[in-house]
VOVEXDREN-342199 format. One record per residue: y, z, x of N, C-alpha, C, O, CB in turn; residue in three letters. Coordinates in steps of 0.001 Angstrom, whole numbers, plus 500000, padded with zeros to 6 digits. Glycine has a CB too. Example, Ala and Ser with C-alpha at 12.3 -4.5 7.8 and 13.67 -1.06 7.14 Angstrom:
<nodes>
494310507800513190495500507800512300496700507800513200496681508465514236495527509046511308ALA;497750507080512850498940507140513670500030507870512900501138508039513409499402505725514084SER;
</nodes>
This chain:
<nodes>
514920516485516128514926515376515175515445514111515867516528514070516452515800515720513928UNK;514535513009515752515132511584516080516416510843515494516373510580514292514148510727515774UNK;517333510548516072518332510078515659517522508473514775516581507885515309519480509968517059UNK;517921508171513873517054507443512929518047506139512818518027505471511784516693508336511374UNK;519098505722514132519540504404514407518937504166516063519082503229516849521352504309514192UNK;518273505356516156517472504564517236516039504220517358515315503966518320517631505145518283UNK;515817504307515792514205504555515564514098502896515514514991502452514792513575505626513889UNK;513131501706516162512946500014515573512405500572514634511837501654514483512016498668516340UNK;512678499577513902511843499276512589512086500053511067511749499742509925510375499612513002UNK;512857501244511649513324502449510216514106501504509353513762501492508171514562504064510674UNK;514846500905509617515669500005508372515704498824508470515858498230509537517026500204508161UNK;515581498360507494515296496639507744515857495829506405515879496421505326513370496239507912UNK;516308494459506515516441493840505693514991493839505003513899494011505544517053492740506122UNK;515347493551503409513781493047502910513869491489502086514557491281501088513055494381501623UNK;513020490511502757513096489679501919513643488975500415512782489254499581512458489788502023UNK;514704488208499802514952488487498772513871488028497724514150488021496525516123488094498644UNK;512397487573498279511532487173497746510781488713496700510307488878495576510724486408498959UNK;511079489580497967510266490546497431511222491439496011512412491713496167509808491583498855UNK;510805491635495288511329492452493963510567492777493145509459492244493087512177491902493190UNK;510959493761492268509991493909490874509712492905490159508625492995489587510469494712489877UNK;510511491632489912510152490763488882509103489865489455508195489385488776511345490005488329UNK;509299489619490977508054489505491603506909489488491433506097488563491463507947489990492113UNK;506752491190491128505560491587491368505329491679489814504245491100489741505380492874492355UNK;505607491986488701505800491819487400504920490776487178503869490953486561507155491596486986UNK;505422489161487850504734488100487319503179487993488420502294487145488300505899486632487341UNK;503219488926489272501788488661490033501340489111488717501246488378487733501215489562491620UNK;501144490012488745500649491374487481500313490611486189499202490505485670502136492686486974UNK;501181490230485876500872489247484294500093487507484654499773486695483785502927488847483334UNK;499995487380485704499279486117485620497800486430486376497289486463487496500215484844486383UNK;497456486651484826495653486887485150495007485479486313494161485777487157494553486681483137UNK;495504484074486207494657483231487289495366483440488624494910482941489653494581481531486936UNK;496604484258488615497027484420490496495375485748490850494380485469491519499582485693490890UNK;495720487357489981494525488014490335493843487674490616493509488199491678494039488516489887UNK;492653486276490029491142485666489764491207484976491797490419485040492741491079483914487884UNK;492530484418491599492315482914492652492059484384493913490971484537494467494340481264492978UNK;493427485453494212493692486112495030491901487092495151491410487396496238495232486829494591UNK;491349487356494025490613488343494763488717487541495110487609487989495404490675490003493560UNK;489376486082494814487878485791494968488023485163496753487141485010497598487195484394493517UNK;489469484922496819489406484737498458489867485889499158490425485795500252490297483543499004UNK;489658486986498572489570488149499691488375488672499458488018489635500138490665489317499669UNK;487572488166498506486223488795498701485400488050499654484346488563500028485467488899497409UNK;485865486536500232484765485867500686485760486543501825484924486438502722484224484129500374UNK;486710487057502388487519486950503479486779488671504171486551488976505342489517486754502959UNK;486616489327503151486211490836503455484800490969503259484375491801504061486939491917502524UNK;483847490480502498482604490586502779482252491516501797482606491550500619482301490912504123UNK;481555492226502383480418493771501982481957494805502069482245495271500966478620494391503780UNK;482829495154503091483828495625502691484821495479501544485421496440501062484207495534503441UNK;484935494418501200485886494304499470484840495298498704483641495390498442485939492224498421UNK;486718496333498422485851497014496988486253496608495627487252496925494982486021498642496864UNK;484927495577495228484652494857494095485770495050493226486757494345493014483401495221493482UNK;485191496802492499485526497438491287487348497271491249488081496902490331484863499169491328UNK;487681497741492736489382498307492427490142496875492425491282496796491967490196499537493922UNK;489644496042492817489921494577492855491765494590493514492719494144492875489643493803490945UNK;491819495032494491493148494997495026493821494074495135493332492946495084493255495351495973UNK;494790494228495268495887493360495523496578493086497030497160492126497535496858493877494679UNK;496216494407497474496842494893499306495759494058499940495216493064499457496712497009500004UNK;495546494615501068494195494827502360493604496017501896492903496535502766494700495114504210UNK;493631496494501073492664498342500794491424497213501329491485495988501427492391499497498374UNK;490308498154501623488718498029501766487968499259501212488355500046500348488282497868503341UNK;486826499249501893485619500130501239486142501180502579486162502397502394483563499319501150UNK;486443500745503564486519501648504814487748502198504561487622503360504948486431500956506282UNK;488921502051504122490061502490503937490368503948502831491010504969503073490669501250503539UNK;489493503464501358489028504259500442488691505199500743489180506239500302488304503940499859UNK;487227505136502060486784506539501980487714507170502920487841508394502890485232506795502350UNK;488567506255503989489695507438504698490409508029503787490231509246503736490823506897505696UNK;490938507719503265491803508128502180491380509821501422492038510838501201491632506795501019UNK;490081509455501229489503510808500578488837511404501919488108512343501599488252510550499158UNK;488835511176503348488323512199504058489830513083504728490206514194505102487183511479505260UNK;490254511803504560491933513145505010493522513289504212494656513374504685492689512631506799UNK;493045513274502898493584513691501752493193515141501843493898516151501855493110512911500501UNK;492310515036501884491650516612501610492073517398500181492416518575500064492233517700502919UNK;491953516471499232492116516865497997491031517649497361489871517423497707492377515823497317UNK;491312518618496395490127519607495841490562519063494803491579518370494791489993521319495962UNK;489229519515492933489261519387491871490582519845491234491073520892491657488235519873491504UNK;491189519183490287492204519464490054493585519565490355494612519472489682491970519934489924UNK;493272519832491830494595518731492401495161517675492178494552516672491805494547518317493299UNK;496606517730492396497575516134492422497775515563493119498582516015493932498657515927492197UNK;497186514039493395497489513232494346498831512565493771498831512285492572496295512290494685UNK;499936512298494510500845510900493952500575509508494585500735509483495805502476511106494249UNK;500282508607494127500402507180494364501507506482494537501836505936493484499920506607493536UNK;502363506223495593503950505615495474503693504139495237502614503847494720505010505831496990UNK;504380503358495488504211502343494901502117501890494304501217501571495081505049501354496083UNK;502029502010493122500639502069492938499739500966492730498547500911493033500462502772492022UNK;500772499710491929500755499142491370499928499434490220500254500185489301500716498403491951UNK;498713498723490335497452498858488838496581499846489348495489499955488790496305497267488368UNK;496915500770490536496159502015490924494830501923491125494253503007491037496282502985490030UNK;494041500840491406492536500941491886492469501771492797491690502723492737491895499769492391UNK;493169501588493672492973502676495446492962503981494897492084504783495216494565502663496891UNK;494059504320493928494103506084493678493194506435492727492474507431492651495548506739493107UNK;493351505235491817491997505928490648490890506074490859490253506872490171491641505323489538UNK;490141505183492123488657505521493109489066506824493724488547507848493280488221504243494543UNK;489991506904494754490538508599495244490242509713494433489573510654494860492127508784495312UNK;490909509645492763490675510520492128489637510519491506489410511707491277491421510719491574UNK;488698509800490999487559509861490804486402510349491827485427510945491370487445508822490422UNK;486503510123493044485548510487494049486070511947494498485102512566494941485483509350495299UNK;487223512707494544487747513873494913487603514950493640487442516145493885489220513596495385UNK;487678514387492078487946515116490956489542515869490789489882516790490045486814516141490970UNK;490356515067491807491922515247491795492499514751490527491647514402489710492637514464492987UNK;493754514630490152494480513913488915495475513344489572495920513737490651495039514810487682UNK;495937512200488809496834511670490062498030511309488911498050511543487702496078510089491215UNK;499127510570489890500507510685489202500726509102489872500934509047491084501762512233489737UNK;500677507805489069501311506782490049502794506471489420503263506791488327500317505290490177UNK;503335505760490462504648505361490631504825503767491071504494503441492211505244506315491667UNK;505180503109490450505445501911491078507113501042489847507491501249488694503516500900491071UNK;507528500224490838508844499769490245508282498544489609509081497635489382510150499491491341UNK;507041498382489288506742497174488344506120497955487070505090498618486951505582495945489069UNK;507066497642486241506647498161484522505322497156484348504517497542483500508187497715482993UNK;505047496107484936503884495445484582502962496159485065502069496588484335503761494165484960UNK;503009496459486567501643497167487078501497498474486456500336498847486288501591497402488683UNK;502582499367486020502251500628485926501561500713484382500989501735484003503567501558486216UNK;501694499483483530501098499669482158499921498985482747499147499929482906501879498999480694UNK;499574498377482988498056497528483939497661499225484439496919499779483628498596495904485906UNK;497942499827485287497424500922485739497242502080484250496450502989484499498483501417487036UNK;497597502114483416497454502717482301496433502404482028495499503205481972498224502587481430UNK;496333501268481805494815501101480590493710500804481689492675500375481178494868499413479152UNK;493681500887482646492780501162483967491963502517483767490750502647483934493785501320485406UNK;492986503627483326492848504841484047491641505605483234490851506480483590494318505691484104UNK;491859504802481802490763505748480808489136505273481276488156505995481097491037505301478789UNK;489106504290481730487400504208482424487028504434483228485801504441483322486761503390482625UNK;487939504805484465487674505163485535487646507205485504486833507857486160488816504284486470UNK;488775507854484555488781508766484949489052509545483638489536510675483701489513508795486023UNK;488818509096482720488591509402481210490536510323481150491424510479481988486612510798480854UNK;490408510603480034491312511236479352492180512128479877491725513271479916490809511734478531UNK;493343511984480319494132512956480762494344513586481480494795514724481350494220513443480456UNK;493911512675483059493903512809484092494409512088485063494303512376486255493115512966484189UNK;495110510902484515495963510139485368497241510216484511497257510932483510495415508604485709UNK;498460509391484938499654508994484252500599508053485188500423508139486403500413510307483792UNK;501386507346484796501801506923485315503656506558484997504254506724483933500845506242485414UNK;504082506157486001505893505871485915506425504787486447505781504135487269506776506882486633UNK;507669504429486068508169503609487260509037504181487780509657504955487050508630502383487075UNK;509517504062489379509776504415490182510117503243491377510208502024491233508945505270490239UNK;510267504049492585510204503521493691509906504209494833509564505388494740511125503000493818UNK;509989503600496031509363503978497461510177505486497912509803506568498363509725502535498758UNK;511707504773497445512867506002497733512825506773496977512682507906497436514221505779497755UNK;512911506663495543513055507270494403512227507328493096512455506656492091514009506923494165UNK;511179508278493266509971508099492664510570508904491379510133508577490275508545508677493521UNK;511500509888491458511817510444490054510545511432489847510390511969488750511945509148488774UNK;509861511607490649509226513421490450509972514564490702511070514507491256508062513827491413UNK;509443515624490326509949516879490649509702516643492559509191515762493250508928518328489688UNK;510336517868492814510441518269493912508800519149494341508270519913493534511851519097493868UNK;508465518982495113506972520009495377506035519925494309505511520949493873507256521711495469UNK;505712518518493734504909518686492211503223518072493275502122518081492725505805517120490317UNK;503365517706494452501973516817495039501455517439495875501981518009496830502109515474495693UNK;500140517366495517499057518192496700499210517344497722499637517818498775497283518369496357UNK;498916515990497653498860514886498651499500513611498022499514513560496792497337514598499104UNK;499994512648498681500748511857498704499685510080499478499102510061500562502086512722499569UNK;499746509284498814499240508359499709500260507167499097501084507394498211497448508126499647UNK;500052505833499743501004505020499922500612503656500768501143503278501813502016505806500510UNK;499478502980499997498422501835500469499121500659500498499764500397499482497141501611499531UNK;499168499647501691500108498309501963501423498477501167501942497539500562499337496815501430UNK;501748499282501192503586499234500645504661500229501475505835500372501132503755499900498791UNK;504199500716502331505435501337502711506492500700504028507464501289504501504948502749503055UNK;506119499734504312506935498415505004507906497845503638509089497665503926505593496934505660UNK;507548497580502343508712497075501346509900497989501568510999497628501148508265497134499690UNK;509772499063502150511533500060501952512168499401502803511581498999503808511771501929502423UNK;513479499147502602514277498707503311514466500286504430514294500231505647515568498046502326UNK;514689501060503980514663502526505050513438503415504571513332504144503585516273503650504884UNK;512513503105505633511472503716506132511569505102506204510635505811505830511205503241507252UNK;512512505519506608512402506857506775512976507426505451512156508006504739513118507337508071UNK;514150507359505045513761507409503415512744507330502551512696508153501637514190506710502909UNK;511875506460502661510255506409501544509468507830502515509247508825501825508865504184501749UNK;509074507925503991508969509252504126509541510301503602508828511252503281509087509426504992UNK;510737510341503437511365511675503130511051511870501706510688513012501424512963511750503412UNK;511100511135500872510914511093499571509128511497499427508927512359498572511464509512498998UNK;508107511085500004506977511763499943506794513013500582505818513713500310506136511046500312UNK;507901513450501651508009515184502025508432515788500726507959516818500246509287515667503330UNK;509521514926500125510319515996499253509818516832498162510192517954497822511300515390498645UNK;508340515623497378507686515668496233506230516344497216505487516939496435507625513983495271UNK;505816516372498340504825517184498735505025518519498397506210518779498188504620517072500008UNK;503890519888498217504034521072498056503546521442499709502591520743500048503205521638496702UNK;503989522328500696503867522842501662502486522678501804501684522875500892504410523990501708UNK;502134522239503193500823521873503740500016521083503059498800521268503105500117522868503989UNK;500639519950502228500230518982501285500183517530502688501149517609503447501613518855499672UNK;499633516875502863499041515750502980499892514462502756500116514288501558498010515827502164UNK;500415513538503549500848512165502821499843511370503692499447512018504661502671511607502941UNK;499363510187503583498615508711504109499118507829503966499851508043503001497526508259503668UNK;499268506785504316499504505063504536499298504305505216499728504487506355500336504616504605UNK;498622503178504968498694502266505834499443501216505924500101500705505018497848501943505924UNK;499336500821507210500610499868507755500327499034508882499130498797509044501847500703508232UNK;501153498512509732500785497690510797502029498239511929503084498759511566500786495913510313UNK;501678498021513190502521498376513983502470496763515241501524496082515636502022500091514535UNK;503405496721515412503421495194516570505030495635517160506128495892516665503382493008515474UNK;504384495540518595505455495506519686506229494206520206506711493911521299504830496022520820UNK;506151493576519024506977492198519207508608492002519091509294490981519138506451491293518159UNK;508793492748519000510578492712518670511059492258517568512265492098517382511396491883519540UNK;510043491973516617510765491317515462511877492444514546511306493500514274509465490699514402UNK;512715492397514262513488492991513313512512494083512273512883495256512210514211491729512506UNK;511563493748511664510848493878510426510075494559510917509618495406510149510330492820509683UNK;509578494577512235508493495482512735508436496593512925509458497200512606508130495293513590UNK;507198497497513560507327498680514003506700499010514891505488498797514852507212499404513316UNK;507202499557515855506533499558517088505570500681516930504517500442517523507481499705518310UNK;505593501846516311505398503351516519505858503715514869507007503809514437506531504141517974UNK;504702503864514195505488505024513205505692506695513404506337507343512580504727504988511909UNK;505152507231514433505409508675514868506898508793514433507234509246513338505147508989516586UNK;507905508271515545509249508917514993510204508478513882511373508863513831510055508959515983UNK;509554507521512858509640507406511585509634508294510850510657508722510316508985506821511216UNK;507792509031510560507224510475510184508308511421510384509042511799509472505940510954511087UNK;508392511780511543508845513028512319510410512802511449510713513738510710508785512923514427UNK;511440511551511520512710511715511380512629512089510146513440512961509835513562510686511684UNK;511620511572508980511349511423507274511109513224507223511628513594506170509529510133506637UNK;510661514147507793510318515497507861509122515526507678509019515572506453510915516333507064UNK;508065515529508136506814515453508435506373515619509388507017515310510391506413514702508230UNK;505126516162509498504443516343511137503682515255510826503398514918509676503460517884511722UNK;503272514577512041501480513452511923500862513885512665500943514211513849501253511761512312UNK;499906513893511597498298514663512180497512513950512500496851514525513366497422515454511317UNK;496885512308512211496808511441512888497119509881512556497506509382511499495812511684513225UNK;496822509277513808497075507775513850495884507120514297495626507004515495498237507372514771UNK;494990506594513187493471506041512948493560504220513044493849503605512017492845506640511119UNK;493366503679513974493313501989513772492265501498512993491201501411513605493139501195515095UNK;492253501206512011491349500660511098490265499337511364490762498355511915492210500348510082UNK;489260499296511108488303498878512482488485497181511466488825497183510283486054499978512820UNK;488238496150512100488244494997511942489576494320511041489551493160510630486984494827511446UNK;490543495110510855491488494565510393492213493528510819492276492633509977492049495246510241UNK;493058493214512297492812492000512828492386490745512650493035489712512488492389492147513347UNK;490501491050512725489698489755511716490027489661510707490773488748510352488357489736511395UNK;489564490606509890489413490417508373491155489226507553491305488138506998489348492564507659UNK;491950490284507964493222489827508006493075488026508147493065487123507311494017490650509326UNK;492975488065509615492877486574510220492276485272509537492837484178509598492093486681511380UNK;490866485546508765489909485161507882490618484772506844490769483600506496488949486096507566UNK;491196485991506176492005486072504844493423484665504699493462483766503859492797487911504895UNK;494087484847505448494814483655506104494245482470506063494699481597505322495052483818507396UNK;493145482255506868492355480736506748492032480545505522492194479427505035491009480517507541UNK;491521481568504787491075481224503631492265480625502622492009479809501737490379482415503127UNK;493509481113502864494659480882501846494878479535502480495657478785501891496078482033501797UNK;494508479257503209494880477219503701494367476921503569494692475755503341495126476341504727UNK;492899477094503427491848476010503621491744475855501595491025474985501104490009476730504797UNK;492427476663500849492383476651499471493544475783498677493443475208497593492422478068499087UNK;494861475888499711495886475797499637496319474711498306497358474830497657496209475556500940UNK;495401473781498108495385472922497411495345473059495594495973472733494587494433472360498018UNK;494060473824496075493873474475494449494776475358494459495595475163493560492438475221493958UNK;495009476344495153496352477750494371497607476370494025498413476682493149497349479597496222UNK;497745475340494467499092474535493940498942474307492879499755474637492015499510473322494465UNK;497644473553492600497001473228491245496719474285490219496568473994489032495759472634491480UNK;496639475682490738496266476674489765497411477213489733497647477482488555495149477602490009UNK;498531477617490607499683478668490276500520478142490570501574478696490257499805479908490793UNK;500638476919491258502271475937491126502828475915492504502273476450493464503687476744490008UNK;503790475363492544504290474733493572505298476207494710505637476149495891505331473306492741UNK;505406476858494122506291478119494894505001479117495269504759479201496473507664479070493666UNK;504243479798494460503182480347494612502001479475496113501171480236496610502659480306492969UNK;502032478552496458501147477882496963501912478104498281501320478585499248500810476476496353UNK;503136477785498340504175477503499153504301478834499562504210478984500781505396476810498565UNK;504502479940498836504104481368499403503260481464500272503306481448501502503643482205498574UNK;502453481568499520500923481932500764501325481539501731501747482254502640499346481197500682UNK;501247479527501744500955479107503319502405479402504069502110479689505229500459477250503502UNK;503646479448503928504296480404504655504221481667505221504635481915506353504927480510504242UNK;503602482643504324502923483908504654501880483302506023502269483426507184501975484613503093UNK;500613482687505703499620482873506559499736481674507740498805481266508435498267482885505725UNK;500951481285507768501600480663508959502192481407509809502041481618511012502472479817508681UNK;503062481869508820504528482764509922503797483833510521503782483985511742506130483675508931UNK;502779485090509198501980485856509880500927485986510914500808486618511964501685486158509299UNK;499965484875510002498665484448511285498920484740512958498636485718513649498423482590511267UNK;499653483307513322499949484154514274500150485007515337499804485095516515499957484245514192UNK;500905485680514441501341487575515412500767487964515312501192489081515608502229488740515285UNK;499175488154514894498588489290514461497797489798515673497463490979515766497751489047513210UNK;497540488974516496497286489146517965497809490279518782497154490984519549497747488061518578UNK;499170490361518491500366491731518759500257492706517984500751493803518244501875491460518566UNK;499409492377516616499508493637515597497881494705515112496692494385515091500166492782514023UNK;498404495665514874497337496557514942497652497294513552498746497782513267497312497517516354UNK;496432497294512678496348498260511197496386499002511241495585499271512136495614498438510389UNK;496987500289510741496741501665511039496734502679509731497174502224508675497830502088512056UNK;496305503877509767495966504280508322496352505706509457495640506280510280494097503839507260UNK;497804505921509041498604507974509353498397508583508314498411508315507112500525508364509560UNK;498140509706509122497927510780508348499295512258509178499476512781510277495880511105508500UNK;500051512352507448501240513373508049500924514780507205500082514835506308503081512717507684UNK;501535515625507533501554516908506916502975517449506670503809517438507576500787517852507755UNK;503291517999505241504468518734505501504427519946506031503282520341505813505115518865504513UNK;504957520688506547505144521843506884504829523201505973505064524319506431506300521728507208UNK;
</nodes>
């Protein structure tokens, strides 16, 4: 086992930007969704998947990883950790015939993911909670598979949000996520999630670079400046000021950074 103060990147300060009430008011302001997914659709192309209308980087290419090494059967439980409004898992469980369980610490997204769930996957086959990355508040061994789409960088201890998807896995159950890895030294980064996995109790079975993320990413960025004007005019003066800090400070590094979509196993 890796000593987990010598792991970069396992614990980190987290922004005090980032929080539930945060993400609460993304969630409830139907024109941030509208502005956000019509410039990641021109930013992603033929890859944006339309329907799940994300909020992350998910794609059409990400989705189907998800269901080729989930390896979920009918009736199985996937958990969703932070889920938000669950497009990524409710396509998962719809294309696998799994049932899924999401978790997220925004009471906004997880009732948004409620009334999602009856068209996508009819009656009594999804549910949802609030929770968190560390502390999802499931049973112990209740998940066939575990996934965990652009959120598992929000834990302040990384290897904690692993351990917490070992804990709620059932033996030879499956966790996924994607993430970014950059050998830049920043505090926040990660060089390697292998001995993250490994310290959280998990084996990784693999480490897949997700093909055009880089661009797409890069695109996505230009697009939030070259708009910058209208999101002020449409969502205000902090919201606007977000972004172009984001796709300044990020843009960038991204040169140093690489997408990646692991795949771990419990034991």
């Amino acid at each position: 086992m890796v000593e987990p103060i010598d792991i970069p990147g396992a614990i980190v300060p987290i922004p005090s930007t980032i929080t539930a009430d945060a993400f609460d008011q993304a969630h409830t302001d139907a024109a941030f969704g509208t502005i956000m997914a019509r410039m990641a659709r021109e930013a992603y192309g033929d890859d944006y998947p339309e329907e799940v209308d994300p909020y992350g980087m998910s794609t059409l290419w990400t989705l189907r990883a998800f269901v080729d090494e989930l390896k979920l059967a009918k009736g199985e439980t996937l958990v969703d950790i932070a889920c938000g409004r669950a497009g990524v898992s409710l396509w998962v469980v719809r294309e696998t015939g799994a049932d899924l369980v999401g978790v997220d610490w925004s009471p906004v997204g997880v009732a948004a993911a409620g009334k999602r769930a009856f068209t996508w996957v009819g009656e009594g086959r999804a549910r949802f909670q609030v929770g968190d990355l560390v502390a999802t508040g499931l049973p112990d061994e209740c998940a066939d598979a575990v996934l965990c789409a652009d959120a598992i960088f929000f834990a302040s201890d990384r290897i904690a949000a692993v351990r917490e998807a070992a804990r709620i896995l059932r033996p030879g159950g499956r966790y996924a996520f994607t993430a970014d890895e950059a050998k830049d030294g920043h505090p926040r980064s990660v060089p390697d999630w292998h001995p993250i996995i490994e310290a959280g109790g998990l084996d990784v079975v693999s480490r897949i670079e997700i093909p055009q993320w880089r661009e797409q990413l890069t695109r996505l960025y230009e697009i939030w400046l070259e708009n910058i004007d209208e999101v002020r005019e449409t969502l205000g003066e902090d919201a606007a000021n977000e972004l172009r800090d984001e796709a300044e400070s990020v843009g960038p590094t991204l040169v140093n950074r690489t997408g990646v979509l692991y795949v771990a196993q419990r034991a």
